[in-house]
mmCIF file as Biopython writes it, N, C-alpha, C and O atoms, coordinates in Angstrom:
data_model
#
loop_
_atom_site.group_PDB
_atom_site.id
_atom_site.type_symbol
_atom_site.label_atom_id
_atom_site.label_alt_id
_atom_site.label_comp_id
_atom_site.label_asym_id
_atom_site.label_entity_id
_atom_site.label_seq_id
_atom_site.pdbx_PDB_ins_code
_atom_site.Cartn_x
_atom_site.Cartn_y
_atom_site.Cartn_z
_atom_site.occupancy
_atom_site.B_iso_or_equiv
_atom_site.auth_seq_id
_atom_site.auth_asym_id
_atom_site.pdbx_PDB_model_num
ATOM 1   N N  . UNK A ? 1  ? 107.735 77.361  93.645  1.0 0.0 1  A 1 
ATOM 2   C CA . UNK A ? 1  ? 106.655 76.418  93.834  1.0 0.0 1  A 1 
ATOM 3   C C  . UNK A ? 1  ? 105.484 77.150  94.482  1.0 0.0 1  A 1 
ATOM 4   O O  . UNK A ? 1  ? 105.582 78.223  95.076  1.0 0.0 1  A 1 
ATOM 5   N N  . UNK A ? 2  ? 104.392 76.464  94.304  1.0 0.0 2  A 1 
ATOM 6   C CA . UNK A ? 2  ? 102.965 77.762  95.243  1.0 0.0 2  A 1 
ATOM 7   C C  . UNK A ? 2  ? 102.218 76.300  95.416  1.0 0.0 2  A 1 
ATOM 8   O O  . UNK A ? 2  ? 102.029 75.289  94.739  1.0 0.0 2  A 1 
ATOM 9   N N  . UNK A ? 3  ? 101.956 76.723  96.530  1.0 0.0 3  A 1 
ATOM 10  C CA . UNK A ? 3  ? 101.045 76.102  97.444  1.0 0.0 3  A 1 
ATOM 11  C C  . UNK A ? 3  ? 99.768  76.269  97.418  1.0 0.0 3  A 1 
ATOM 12  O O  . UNK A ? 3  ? 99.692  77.334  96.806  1.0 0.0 3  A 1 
ATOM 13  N N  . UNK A ? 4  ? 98.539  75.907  97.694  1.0 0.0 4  A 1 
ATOM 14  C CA . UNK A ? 4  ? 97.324  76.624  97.464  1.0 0.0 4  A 1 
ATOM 15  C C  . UNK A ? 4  ? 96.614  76.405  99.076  1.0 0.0 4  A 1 
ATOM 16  O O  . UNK A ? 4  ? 96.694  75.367  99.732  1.0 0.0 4  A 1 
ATOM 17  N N  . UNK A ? 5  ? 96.119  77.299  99.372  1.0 0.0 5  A 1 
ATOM 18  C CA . UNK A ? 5  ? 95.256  76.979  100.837 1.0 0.0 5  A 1 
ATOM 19  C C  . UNK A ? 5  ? 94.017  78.213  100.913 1.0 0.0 5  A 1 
ATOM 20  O O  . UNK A ? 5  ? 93.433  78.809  100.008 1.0 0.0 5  A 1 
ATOM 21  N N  . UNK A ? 6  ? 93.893  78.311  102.561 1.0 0.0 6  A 1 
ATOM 22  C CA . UNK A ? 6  ? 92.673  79.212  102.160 1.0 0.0 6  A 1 
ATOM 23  C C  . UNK A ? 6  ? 93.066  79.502  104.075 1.0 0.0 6  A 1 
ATOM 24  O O  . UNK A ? 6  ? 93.747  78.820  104.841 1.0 0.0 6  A 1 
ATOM 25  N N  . UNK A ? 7  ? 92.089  81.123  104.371 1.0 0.0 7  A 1 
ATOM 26  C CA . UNK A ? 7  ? 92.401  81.473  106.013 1.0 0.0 7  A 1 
ATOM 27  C C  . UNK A ? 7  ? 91.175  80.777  106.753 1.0 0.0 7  A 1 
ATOM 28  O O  . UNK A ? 7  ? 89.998  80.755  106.394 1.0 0.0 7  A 1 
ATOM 29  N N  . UNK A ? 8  ? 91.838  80.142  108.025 1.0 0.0 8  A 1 
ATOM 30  C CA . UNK A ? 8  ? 90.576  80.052  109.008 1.0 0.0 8  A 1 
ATOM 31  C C  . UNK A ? 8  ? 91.240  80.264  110.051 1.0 0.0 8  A 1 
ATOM 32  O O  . UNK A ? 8  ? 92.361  79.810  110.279 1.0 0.0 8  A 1 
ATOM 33  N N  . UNK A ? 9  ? 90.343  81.247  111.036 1.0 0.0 9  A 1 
ATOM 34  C CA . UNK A ? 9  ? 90.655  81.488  111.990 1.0 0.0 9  A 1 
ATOM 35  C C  . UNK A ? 9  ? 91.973  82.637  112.320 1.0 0.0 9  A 1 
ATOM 36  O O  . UNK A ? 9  ? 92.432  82.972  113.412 1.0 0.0 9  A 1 
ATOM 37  N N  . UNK A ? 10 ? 92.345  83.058  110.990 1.0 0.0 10 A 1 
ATOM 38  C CA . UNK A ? 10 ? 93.194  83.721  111.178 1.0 0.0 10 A 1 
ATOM 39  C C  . UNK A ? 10 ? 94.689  83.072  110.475 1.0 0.0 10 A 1 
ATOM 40  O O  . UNK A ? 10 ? 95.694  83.641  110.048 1.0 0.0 10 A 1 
ATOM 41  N N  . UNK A ? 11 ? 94.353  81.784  110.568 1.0 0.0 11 A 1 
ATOM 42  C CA . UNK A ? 11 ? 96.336  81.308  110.218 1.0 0.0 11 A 1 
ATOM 43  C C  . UNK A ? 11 ? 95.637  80.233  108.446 1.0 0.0 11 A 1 
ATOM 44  O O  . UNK A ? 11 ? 94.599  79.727  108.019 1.0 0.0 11 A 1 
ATOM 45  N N  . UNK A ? 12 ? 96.638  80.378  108.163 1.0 0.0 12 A 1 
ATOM 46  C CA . UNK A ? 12 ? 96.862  79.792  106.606 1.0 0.0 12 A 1 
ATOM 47  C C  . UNK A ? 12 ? 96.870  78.276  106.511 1.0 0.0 12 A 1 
ATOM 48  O O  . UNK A ? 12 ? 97.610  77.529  107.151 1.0 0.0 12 A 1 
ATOM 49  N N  . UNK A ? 13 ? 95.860  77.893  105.544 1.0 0.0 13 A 1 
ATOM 50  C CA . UNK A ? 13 ? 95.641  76.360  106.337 1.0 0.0 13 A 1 
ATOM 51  C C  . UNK A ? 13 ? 96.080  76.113  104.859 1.0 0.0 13 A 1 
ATOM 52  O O  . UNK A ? 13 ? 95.702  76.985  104.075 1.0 0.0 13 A 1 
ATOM 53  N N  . UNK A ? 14 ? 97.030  74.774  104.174 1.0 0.0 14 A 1 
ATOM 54  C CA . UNK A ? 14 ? 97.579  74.674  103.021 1.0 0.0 14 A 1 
ATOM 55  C C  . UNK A ? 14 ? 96.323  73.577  102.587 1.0 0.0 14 A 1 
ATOM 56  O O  . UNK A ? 14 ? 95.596  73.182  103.498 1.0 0.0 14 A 1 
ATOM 57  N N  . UNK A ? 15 ? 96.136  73.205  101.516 1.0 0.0 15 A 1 
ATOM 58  C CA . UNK A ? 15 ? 95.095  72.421  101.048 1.0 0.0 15 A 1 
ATOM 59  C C  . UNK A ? 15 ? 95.835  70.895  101.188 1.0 0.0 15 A 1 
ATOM 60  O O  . UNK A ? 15 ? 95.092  70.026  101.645 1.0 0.0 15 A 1 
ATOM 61  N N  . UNK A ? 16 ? 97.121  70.506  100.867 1.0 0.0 16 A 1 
ATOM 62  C CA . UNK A ? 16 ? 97.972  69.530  100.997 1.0 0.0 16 A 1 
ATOM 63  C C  . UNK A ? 16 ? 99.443  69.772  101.966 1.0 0.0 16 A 1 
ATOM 64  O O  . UNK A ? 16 ? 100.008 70.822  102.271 1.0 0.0 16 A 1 
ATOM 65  N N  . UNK A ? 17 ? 99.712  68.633  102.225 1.0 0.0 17 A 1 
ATOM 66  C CA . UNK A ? 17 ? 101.122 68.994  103.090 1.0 0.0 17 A 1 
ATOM 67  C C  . UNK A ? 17 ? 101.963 69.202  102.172 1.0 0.0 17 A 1 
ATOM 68  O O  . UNK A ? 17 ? 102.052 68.507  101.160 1.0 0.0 17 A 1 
ATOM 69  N N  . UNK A ? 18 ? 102.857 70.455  102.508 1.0 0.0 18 A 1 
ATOM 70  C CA . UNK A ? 18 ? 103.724 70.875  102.016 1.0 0.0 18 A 1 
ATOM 71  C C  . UNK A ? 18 ? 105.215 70.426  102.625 1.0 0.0 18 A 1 
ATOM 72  O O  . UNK A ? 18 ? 105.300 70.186  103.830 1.0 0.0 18 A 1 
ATOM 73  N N  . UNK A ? 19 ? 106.028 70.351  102.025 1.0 0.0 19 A 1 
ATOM 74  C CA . UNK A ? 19 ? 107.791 70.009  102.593 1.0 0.0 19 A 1 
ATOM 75  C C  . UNK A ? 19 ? 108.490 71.283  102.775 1.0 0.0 19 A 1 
ATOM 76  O O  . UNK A ? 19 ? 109.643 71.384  102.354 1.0 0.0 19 A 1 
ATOM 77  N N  . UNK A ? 20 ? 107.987 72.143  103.285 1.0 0.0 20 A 1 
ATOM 78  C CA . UNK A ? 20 ? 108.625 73.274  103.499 1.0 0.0 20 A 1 
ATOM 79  C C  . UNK A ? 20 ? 109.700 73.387  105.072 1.0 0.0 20 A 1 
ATOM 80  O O  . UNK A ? 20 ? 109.117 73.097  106.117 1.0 0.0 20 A 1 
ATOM 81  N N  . UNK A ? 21 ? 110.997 73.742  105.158 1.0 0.0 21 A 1 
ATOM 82  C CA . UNK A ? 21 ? 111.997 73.590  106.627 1.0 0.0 21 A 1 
ATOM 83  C C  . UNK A ? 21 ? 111.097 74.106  107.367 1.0 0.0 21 A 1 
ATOM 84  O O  . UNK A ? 21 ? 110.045 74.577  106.935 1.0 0.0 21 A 1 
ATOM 85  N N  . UNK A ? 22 ? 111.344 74.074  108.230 1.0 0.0 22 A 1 
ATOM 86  C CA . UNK A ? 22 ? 110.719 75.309  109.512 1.0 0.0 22 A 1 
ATOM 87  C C  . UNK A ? 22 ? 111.163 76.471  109.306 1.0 0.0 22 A 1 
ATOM 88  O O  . UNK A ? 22 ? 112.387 76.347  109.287 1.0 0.0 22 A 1 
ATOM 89  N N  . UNK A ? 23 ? 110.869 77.625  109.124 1.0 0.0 23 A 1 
ATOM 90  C CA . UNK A ? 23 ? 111.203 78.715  109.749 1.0 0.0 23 A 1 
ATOM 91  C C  . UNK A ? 23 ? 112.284 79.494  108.036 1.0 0.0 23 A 1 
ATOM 92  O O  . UNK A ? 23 ? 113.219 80.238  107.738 1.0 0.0 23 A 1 
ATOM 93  N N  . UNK A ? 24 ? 111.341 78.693  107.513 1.0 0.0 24 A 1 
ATOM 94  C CA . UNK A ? 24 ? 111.444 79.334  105.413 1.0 0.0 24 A 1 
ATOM 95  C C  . UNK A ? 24 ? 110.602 80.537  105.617 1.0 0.0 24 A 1 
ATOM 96  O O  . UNK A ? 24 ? 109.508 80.499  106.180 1.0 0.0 24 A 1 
ATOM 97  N N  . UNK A ? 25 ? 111.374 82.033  104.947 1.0 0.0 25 A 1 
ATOM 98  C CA . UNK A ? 25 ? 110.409 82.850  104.835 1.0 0.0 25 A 1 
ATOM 99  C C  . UNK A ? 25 ? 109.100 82.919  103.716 1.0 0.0 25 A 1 
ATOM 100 O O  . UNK A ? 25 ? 109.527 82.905  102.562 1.0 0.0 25 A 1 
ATOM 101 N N  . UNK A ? 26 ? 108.329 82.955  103.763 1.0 0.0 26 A 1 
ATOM 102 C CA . UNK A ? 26 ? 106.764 83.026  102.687 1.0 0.0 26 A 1 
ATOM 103 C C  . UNK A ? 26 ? 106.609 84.219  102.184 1.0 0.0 26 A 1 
ATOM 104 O O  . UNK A ? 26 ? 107.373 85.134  102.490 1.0 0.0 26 A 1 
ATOM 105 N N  . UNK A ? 27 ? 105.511 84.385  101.272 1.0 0.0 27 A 1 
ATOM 106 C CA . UNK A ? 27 ? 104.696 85.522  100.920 1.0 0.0 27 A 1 
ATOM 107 C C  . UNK A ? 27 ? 103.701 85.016  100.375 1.0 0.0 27 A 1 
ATOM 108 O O  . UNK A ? 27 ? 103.587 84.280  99.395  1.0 0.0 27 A 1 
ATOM 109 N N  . UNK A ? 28 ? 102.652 85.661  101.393 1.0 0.0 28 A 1 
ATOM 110 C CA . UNK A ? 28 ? 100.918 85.062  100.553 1.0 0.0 28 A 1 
ATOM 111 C C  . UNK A ? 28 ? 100.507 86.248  100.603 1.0 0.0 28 A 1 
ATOM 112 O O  . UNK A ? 28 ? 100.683 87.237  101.313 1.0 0.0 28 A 1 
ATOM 113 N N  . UNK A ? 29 ? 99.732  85.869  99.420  1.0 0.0 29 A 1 
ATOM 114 C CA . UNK A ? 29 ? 99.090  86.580  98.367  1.0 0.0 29 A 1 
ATOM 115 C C  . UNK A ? 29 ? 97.414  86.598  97.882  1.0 0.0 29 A 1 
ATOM 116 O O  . UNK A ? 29 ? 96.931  85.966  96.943  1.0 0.0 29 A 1 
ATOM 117 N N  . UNK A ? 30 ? 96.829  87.359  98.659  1.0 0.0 30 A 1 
ATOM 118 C CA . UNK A ? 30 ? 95.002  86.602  98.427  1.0 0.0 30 A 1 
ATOM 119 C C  . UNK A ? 30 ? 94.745  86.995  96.923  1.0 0.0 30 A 1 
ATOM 120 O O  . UNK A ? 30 ? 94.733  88.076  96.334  1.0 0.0 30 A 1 
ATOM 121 N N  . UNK A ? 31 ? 94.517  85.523  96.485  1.0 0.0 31 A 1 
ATOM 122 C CA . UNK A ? 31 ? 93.611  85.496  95.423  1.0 0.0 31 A 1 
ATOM 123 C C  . UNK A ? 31 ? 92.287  86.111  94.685  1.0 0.0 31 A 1 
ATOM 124 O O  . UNK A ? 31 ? 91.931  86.308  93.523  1.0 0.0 31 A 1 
ATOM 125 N N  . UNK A ? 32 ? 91.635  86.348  96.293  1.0 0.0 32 A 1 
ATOM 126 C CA . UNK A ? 32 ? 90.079  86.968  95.867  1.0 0.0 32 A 1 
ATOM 127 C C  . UNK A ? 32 ? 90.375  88.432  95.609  1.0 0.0 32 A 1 
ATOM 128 O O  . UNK A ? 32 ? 91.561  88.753  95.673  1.0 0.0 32 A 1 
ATOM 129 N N  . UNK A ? 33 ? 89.340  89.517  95.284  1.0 0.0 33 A 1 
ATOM 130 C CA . UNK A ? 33 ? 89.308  90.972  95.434  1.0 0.0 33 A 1 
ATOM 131 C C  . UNK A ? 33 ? 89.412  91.581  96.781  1.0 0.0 33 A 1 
ATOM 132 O O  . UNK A ? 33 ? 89.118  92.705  97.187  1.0 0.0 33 A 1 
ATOM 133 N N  . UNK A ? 34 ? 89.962  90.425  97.424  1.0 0.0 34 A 1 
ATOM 134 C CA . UNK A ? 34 ? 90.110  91.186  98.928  1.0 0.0 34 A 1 
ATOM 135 C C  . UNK A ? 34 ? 91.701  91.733  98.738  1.0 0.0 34 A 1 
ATOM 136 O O  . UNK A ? 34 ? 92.597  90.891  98.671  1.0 0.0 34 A 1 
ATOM 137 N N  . UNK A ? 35 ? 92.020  93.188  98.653  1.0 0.0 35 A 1 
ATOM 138 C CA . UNK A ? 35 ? 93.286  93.363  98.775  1.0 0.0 35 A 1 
ATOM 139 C C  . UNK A ? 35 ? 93.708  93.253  97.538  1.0 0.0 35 A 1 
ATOM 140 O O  . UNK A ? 35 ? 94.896  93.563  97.463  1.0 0.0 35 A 1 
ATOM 141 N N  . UNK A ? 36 ? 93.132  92.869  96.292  1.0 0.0 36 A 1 
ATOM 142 C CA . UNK A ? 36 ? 93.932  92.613  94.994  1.0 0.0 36 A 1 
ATOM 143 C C  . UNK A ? 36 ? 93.958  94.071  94.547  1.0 0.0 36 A 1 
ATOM 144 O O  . UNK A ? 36 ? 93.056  94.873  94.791  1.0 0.0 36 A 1 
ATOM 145 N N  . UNK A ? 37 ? 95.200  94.370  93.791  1.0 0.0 37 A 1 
ATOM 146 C CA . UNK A ? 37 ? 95.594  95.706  93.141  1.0 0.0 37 A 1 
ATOM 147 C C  . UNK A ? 37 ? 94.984  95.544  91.463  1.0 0.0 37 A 1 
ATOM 148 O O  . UNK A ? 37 ? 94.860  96.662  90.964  1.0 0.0 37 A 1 
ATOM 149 N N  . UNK A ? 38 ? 94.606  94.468  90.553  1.0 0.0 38 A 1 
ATOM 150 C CA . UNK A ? 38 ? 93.747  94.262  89.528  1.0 0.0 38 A 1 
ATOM 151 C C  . UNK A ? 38 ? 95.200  94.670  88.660  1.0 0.0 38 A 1 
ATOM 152 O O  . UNK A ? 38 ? 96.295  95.087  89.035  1.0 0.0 38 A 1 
ATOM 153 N N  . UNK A ? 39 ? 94.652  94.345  87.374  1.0 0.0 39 A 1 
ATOM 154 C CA . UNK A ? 39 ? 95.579  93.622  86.352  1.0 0.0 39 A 1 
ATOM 155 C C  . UNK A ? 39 ? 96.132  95.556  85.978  1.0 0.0 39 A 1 
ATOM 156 O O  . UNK A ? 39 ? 95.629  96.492  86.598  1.0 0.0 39 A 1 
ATOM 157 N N  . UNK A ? 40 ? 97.020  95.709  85.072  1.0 0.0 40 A 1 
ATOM 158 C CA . UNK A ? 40 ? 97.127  97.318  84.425  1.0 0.0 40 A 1 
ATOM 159 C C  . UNK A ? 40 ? 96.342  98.007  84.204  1.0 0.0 40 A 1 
ATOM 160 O O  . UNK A ? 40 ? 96.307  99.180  84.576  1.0 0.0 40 A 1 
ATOM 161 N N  . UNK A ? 41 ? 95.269  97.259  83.335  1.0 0.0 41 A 1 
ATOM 162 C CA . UNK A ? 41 ? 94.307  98.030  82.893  1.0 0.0 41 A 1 
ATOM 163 C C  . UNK A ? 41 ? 93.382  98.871  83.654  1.0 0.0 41 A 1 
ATOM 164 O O  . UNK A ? 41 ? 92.961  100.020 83.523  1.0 0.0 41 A 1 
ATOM 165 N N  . UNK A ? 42 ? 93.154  97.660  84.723  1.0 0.0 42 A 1 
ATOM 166 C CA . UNK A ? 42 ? 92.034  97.956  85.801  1.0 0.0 42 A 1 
ATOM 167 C C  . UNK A ? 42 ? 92.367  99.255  86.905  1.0 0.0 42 A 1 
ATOM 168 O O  . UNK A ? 42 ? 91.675  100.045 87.549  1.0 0.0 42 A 1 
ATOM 169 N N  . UNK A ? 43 ? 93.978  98.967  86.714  1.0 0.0 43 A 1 
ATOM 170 C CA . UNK A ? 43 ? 94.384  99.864  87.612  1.0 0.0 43 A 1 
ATOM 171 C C  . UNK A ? 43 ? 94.588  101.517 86.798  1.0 0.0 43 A 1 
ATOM 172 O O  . UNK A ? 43 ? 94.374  102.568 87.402  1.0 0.0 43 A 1 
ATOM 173 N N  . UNK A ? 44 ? 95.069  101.439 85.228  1.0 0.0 44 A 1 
ATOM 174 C CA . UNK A ? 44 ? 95.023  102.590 85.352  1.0 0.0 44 A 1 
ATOM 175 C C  . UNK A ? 44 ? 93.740  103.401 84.138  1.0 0.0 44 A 1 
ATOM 176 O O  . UNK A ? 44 ? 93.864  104.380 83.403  1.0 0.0 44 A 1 
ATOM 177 N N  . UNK A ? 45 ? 92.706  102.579 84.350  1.0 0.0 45 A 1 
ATOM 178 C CA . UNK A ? 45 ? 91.395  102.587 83.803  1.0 0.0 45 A 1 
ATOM 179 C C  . UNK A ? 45 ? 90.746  104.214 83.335  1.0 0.0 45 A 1 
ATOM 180 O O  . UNK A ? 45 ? 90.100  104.698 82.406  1.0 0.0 45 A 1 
ATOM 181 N N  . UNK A ? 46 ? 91.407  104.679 84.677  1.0 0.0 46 A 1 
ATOM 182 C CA . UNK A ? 46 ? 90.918  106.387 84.777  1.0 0.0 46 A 1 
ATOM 183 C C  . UNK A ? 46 ? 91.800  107.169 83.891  1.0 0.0 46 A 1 
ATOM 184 O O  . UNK A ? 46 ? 91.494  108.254 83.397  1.0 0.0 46 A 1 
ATOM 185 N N  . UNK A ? 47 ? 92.772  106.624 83.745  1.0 0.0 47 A 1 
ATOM 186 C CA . UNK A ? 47 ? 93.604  107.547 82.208  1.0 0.0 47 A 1 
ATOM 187 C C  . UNK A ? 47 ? 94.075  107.077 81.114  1.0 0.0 47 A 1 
ATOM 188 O O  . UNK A ? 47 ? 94.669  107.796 80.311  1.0 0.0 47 A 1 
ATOM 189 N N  . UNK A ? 48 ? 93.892  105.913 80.947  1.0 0.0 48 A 1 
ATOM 190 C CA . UNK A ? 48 ? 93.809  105.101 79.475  1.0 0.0 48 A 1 
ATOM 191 C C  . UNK A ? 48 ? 92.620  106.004 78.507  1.0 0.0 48 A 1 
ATOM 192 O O  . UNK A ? 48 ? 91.444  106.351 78.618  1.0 0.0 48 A 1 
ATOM 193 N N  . UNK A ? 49 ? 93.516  106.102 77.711  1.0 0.0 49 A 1 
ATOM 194 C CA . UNK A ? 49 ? 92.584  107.055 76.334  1.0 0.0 49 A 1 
ATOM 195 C C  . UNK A ? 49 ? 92.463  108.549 76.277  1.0 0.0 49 A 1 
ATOM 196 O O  . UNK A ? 49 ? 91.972  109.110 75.297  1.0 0.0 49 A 1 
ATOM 197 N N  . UNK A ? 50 ? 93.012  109.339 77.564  1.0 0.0 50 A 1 
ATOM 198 C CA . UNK A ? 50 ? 92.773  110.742 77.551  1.0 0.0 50 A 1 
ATOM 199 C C  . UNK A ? 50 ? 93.795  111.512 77.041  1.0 0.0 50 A 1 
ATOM 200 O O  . UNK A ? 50 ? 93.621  112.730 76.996  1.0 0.0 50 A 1 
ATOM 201 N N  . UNK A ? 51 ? 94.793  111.051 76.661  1.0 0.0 51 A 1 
ATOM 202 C CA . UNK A ? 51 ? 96.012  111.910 76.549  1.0 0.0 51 A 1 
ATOM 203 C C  . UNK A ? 51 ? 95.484  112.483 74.549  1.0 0.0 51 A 1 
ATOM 204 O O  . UNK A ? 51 ? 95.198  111.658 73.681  1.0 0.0 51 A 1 
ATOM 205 N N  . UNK A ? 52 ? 95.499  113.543 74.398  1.0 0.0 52 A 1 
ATOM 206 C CA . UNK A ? 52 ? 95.326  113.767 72.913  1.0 0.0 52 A 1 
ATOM 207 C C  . UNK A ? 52 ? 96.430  114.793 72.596  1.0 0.0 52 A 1 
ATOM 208 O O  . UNK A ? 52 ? 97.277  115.351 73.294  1.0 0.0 52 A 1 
ATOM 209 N N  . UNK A ? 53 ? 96.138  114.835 71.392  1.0 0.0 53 A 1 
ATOM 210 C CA . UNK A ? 53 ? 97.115  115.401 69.824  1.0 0.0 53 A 1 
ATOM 211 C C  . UNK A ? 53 ? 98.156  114.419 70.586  1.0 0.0 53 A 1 
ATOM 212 O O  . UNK A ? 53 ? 98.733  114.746 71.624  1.0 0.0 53 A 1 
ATOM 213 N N  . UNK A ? 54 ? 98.248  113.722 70.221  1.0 0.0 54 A 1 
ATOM 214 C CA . UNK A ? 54 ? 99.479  112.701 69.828  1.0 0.0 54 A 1 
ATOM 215 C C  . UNK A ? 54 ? 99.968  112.522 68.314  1.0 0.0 54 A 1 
ATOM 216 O O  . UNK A ? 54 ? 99.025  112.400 67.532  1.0 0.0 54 A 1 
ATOM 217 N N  . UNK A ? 55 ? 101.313 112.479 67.700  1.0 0.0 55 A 1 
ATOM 218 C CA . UNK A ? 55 ? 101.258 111.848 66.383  1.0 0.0 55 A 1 
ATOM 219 C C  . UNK A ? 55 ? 100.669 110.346 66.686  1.0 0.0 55 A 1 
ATOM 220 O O  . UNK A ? 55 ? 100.548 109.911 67.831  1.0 0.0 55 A 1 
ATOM 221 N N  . UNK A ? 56 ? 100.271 109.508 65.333  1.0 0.0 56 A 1 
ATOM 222 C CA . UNK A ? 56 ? 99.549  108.462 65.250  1.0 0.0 56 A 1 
ATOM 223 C C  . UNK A ? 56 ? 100.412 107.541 65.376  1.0 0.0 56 A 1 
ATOM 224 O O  . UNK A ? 56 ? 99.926  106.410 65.397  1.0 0.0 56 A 1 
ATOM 225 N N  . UNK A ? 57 ? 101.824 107.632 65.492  1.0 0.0 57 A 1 
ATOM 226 C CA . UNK A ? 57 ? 102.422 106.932 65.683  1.0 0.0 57 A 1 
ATOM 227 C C  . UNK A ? 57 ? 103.326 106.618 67.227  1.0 0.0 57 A 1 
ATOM 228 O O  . UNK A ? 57 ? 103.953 105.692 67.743  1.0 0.0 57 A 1 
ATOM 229 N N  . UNK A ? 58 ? 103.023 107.689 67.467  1.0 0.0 58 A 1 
ATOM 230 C CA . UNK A ? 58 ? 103.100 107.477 69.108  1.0 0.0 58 A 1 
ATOM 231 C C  . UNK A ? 58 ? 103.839 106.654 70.059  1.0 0.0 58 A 1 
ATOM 232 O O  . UNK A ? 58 ? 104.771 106.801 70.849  1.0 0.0 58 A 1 
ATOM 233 N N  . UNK A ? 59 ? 102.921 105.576 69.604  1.0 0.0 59 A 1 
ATOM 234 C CA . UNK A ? 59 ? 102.723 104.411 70.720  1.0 0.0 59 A 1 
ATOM 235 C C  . UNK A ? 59 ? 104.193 103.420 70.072  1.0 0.0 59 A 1 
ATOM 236 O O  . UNK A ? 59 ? 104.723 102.766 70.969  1.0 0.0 59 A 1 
ATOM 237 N N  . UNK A ? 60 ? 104.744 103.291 68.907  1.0 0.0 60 A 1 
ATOM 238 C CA . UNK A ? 60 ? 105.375 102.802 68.331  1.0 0.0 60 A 1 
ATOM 239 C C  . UNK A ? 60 ? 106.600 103.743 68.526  1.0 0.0 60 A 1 
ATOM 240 O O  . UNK A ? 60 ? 107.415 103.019 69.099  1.0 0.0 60 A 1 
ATOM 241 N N  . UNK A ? 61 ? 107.179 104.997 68.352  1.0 0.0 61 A 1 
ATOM 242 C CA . UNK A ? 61 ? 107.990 105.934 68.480  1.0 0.0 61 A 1 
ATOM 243 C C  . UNK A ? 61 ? 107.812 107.150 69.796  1.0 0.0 61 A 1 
ATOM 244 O O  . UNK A ? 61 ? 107.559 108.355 69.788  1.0 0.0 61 A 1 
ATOM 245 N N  . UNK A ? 62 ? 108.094 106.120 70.910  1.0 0.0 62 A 1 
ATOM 246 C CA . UNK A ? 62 ? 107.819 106.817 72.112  1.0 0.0 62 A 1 
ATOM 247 C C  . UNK A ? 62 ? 109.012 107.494 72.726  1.0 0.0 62 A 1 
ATOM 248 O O  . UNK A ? 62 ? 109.014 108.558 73.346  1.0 0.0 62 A 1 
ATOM 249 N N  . UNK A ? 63 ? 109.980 106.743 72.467  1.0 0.0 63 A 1 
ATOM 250 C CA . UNK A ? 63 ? 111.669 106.223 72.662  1.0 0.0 63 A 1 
ATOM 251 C C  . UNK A ? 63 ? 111.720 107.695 71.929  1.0 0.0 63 A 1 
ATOM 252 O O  . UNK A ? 63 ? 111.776 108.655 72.697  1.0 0.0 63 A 1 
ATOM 253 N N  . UNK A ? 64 ? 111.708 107.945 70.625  1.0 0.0 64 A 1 
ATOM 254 C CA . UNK A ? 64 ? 112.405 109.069 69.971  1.0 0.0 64 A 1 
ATOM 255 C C  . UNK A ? 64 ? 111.429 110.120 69.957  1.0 0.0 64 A 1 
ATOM 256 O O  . UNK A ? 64 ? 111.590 110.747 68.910  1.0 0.0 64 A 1 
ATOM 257 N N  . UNK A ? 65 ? 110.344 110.678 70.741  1.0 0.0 65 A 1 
ATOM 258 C CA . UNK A ? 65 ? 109.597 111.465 70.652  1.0 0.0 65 A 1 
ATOM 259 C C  . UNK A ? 65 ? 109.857 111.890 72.152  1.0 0.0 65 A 1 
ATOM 260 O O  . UNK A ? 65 ? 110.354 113.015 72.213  1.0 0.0 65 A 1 
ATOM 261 N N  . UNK A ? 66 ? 109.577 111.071 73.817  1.0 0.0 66 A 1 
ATOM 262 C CA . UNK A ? 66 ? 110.518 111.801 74.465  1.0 0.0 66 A 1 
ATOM 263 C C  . UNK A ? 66 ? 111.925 111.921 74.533  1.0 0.0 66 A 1 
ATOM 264 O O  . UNK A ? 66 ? 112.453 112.934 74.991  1.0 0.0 66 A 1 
ATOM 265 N N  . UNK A ? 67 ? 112.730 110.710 73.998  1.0 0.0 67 A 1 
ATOM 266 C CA . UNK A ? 67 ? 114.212 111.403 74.340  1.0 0.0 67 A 1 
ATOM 267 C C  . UNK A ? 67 ? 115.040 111.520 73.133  1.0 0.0 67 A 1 
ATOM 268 O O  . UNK A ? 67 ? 116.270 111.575 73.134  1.0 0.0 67 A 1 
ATOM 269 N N  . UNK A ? 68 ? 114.397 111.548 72.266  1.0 0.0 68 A 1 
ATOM 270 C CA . UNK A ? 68 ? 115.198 112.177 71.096  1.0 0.0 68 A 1 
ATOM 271 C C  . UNK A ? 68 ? 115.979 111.094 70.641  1.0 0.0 68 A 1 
ATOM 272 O O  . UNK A ? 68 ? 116.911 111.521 69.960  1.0 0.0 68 A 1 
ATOM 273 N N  . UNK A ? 69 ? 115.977 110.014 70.729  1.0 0.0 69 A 1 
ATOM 274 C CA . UNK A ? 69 ? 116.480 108.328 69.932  1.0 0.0 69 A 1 
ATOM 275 C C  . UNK A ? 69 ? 115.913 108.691 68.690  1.0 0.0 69 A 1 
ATOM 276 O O  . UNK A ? 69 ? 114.924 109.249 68.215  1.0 0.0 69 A 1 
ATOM 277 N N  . UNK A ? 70 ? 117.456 107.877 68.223  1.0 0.0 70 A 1 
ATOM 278 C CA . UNK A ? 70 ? 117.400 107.928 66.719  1.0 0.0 70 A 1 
ATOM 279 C C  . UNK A ? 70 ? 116.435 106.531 66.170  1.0 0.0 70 A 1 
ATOM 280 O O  . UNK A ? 70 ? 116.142 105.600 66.920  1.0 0.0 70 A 1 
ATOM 281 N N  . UNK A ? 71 ? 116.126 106.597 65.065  1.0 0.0 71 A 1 
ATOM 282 C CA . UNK A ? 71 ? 114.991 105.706 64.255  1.0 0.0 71 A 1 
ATOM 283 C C  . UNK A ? 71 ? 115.657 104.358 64.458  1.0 0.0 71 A 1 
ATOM 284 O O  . UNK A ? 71 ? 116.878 104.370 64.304  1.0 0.0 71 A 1 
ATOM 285 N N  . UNK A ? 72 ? 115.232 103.478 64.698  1.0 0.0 72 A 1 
ATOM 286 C CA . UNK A ? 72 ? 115.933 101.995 64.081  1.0 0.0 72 A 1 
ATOM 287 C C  . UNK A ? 72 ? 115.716 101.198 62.634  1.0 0.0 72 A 1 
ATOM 288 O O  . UNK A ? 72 ? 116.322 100.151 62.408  1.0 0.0 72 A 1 
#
């Protein structure tokens, strides 16, 4: 289940009451670009596209080009 809220003052204020026990462990997670690690792409932006002489098929026969798997 996820909750939605926002920080003031330092502590996590929920937008609605939640039914959560006392003393349930959490994990929050900021939404904004504060602290976000960004989707794959974004993250590995700086080496997407550089790798060359590849066969053209590559991306499809990766499995049997590093470890030597047979065709399916």
């Amino acid at each position: 289940m996820t909750y939605r809220g926002h920080v003031k003052n330092g502590l996590i204020v929920l937008e609605s009451p939640a039914d959560i026990p006392e003393g349930t462990p959490v994990e929050v997670r900021p939404l904004s670009d504060a602290g976000e690690i960004g989707t794959l792409a974004e993250r590995y932006k700086d080496i997407i596209g550089i790798a060359e002489g590849l066969p053209p098929d590559s991306s499809r026969k990766h499995d049997q080009y590093l470890y030597g798997t047979p065709e399916r």
